[in-house]
N, C-alpha and C positions, 0 to 999 in steps of 0.2 A: 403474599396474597391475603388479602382479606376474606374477614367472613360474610362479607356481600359479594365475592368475585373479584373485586379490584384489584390488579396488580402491579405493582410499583416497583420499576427497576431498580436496584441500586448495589452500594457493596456492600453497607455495613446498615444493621437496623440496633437501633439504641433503644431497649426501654424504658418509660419512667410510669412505673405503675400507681405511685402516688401510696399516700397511706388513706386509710376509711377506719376509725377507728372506733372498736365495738362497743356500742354504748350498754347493750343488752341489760348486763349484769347490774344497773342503774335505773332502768328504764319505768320501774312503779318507784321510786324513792325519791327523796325531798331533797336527792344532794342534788346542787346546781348543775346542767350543761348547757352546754352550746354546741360547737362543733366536736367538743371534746368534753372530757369532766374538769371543769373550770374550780383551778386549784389557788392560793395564794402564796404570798412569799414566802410561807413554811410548808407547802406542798401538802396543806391541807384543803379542803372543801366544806363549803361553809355548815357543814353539819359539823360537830366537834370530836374529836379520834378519828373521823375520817380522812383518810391518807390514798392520793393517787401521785402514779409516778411513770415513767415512759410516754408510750406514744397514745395512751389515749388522755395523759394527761392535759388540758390546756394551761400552762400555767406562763406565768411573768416570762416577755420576751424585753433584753435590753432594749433593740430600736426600736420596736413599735411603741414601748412604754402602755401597754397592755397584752390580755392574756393571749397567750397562740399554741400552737401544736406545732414542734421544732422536731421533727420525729427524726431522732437519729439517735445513737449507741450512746458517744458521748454525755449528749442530753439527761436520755434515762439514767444510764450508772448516775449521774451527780446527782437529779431527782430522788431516784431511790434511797441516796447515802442522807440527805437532808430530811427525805420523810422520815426514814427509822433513825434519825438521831431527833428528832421532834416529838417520835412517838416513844423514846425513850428519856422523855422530860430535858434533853439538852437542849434548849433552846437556840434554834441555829435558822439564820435567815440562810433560802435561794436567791442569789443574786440576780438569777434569769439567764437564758439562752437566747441562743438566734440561729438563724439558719445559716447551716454551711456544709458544703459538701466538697469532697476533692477526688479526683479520679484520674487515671491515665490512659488514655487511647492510646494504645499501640508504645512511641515513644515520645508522647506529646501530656506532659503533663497538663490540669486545668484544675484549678481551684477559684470556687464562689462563693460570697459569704454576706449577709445582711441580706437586703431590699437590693439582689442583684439585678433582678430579672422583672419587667412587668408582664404579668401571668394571668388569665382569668379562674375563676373560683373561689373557694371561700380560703383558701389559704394562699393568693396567689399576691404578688404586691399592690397597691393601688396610686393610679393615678396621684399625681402630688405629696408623694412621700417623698421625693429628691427634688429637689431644685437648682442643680448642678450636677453636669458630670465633667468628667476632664480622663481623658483615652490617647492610648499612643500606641502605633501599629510598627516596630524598628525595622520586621521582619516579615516573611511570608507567613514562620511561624510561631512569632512572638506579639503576644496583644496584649494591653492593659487595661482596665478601666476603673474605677472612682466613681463614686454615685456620693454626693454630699447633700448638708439637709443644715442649713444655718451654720452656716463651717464645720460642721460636724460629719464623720465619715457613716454613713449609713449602709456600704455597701460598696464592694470589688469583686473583682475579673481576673485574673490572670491565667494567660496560657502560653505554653513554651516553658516560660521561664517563672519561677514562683518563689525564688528567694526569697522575700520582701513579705510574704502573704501573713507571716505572724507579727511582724511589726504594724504591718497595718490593720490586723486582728485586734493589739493590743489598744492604738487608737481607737478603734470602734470600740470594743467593750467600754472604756472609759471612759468615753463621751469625750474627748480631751478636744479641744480647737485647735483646728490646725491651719486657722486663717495665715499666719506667715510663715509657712511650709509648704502651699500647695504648690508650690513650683517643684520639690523634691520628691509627692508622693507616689508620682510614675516613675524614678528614678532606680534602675538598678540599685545602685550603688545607695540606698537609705540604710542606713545603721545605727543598732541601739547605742550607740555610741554620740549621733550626730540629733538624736533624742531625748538626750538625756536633760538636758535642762530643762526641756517640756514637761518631760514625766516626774523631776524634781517638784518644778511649781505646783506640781499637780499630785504629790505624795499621799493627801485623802482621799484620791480614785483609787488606794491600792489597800490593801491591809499587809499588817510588819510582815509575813514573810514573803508572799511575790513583791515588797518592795526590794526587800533585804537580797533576793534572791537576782533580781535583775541588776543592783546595783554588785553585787557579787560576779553578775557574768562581762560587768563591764571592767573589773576590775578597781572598784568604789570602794 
């Protein structure tokens, strides 16, 4: 039941309360916001030793290629780790985040990640950020989906089954083309294995040790 009387059958109620994040403590100073305190690639603010991190920070999102509020745990701890090694003169770039969340209903796993969803609001995706998608339904409760952007993976779906959800992570973060593989991106069966020459060609999306470390799990 609502707080206007309404009442709506159902079994199960999911909520998503969203993040609103506190500007307050910013709100007479000269550091930048927007939706957020708009931070840069060393999760500073354009005022100089000023450092923000978490959810009120907006800072570098991989797919949009500008700044956003990716409010999740993840996020923060790296945030955080890059501010205080910048504010202790190591000079360490943030590479950026994106949005992803995973959950399990009951015993139905569901994980999404990028420009999954078109959403209204300020943080919600926008019209013509995908210009492809490609989805496969095997099961009653098995779904997949692909959101692409210039052969590029901007965003997926998957529920039931989610093997595959950090291989195709790995794609998205590194922008890597996946123009002659879209036939295999919905495939169970994609492994780092049947990737590898991709993510060869592509050895400057990584730095030495998550190169060093996936070529070690493929046994390279």
């Amino acid at each position: 039941e609502t707080a206007d009387g309404q009442v709506f059958p159902c079994d199960l109620v999911v909520v998503g309360k969203g993040v609103d994040p506190n500007m307050e403590l910013v709100g007479d100073t000269r550091i930048n916001t927007d939706y957020g305190i708009v931070v840069d690639n060393y999760c500073q603010t354009n005022v100089p030793g000023v450092f923000a991190a978490g959810d009120v920070a907006q800072a570098p999102d991989i797919i949009r290629g500008e700044t956003w509020i990716n409010a999740l745990w993840p996020c923060a701890v790296e945030q955080g780790r890059i501010a205080a090694l910048n504010m202790l003169g190591e000079e360490t770039v943030y590479r950026g985040s994106m949005r992803m969340n995973s959950v399990q209903f009951f015993d139905l796993p569901v994980i999404s990640a990028g420009l999954a969803v078109l959403t209204p609001g300020p943080l919600g995706a926008r019209a013509g950020e995908h210009d492809e998608t490609m989805e496969d339904r095997p099961s009653e409760l098995v779904y997949r989906k692909v959101f692409l952007k210039d052969d590029t993976i901007v965003g997926f779906v998957q529920i039931g089954e989610i093997g595959t959800a950090g291989l195709l992570k790995i794609l998205m973060e590194r922008r890597l083309d996946v123009s002659h593989i879209k036939s295999d991106l919905l495939s169970p069966r994609l492994s780092l294995g049947f990737l590898l020459p991709l993510i060869q060609d592509n050895r400057d999306r990584f730095n030495e040790r998550e190169f060093q470390e996936l070529m070690e799990s493929v046994g390279v």
